[in-house]
C-alpha positions as CSV (number, residue, x, y, z in Angstrom):
1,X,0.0,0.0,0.0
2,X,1.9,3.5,-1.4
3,X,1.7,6.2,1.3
4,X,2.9,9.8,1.8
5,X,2.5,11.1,5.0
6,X,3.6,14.7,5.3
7,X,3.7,16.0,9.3
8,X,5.7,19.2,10.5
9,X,2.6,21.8,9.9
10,X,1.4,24.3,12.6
11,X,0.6,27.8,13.4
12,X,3.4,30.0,13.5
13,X,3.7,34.0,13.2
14,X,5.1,36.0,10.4
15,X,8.6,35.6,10.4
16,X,8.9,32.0,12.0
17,X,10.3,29.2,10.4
18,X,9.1,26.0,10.0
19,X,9.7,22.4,8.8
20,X,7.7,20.0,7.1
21,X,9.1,16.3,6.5
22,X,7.1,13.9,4.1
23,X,7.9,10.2,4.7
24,X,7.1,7.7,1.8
25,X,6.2,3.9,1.7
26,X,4.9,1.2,-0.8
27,X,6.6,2.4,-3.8
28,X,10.4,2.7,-4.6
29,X,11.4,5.7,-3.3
30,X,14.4,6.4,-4.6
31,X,13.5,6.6,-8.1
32,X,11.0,9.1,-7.4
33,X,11.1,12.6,-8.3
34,X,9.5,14.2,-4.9
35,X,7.7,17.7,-5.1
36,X,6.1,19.8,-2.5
37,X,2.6,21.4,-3.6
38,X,0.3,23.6,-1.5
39,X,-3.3,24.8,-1.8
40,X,-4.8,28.2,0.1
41,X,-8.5,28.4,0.9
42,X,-10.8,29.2,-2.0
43,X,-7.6,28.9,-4.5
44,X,-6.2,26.2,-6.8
45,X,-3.2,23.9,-5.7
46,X,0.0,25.3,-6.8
47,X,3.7,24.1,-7.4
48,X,6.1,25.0,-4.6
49,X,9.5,23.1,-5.2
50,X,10.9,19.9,-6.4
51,X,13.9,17.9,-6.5
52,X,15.5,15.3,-8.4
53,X,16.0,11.1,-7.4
54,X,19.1,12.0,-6.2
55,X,18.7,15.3,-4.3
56,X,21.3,17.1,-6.8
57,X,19.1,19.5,-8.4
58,X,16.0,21.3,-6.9
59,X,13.5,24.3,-8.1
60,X,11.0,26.1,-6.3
61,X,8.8,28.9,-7.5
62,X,9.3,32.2,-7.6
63,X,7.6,33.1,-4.4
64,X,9.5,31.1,-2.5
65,X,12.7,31.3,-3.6
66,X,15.4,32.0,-1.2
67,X,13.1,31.2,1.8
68,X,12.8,27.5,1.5
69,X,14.4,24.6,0.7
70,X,13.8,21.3,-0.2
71,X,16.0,18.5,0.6
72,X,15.5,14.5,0.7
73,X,17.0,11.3,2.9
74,X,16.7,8.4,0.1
75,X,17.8,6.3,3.2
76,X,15.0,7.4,5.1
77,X,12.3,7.9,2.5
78,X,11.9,11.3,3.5
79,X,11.3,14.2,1.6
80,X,11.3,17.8,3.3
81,X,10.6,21.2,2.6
82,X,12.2,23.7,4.9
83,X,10.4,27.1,5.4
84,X,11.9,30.0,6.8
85,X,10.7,33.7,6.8
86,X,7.2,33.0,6.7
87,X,4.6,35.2,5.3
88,X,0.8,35.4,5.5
89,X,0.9,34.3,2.2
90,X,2.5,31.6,3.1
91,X,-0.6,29.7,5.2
92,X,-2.3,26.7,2.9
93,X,-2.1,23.3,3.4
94,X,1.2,21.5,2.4
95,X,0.7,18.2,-0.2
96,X,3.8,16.6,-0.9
97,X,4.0,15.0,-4.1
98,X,6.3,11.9,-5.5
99,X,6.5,11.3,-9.7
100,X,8.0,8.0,-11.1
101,X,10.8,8.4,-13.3
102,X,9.8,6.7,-16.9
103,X,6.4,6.2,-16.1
104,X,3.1,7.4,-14.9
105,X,2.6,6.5,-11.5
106,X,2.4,9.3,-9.1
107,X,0.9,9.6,-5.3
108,X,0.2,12.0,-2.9
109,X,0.2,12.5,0.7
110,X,-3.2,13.9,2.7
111,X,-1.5,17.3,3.5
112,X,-0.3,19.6,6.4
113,X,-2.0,22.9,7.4
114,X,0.4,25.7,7.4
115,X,-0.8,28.9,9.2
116,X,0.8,31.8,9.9
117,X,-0.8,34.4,11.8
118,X,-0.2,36.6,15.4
């Protein structure tokens, strides 16, 4: 049975850092492509970062650039996303995403609320 279970979300004020890990099972982690997603209320699900099978290359979006960063333990089956200087903006809830390399298969984890708020 493939699962993704992301944990690491919580309130936290403007400014605060946060770290969200995503642990996989069921499917051959390494050879996944892992990707963090997020979706605010009332707005569609958007791309946040990504990073390669082996951890040596990784994008994120333009909004987030230079405030998080994703990493991954292939040893661990973990993927995370580490947020730091956290806006407003910044509160949705966290999907972590993995995408098989040469074919289709692709799961995703339930999510994390991220909030951050006084």
């Amino acid at each position: 049975q493939v699962q993704l279970v992301e944990s690491g979300g919580g309130l936290v004020q403007p400014g605060g850092s946060l770290r969200l890990s995503c642990v996989g099972s069921g499917f051959t982690f390494r050879y996944y492509v892992m990707k963090w997603y997020r979706q605010a209320a009332g707005k569609e699900r958007e791309y946040v970062a990504g990073v390669t099978i082996d951890g040596g290359r990784k994008n994120y979006a333009e909004s987030v650039k230079g405030r998080f960063t994703i990493s991954r333990d292939n040893v661990r089956k973990t993927v995370y996303l580490q947020m730091n200087s956290l806006q407003f903006e910044d509160t949705a809830v966290y999907y972590c995403k993995a995408e098989g390399m040469g074919s289709n298969s692709e799961y995703w984890g339930q999510g994390t609320q991220v909030t951050v708020s006084f």
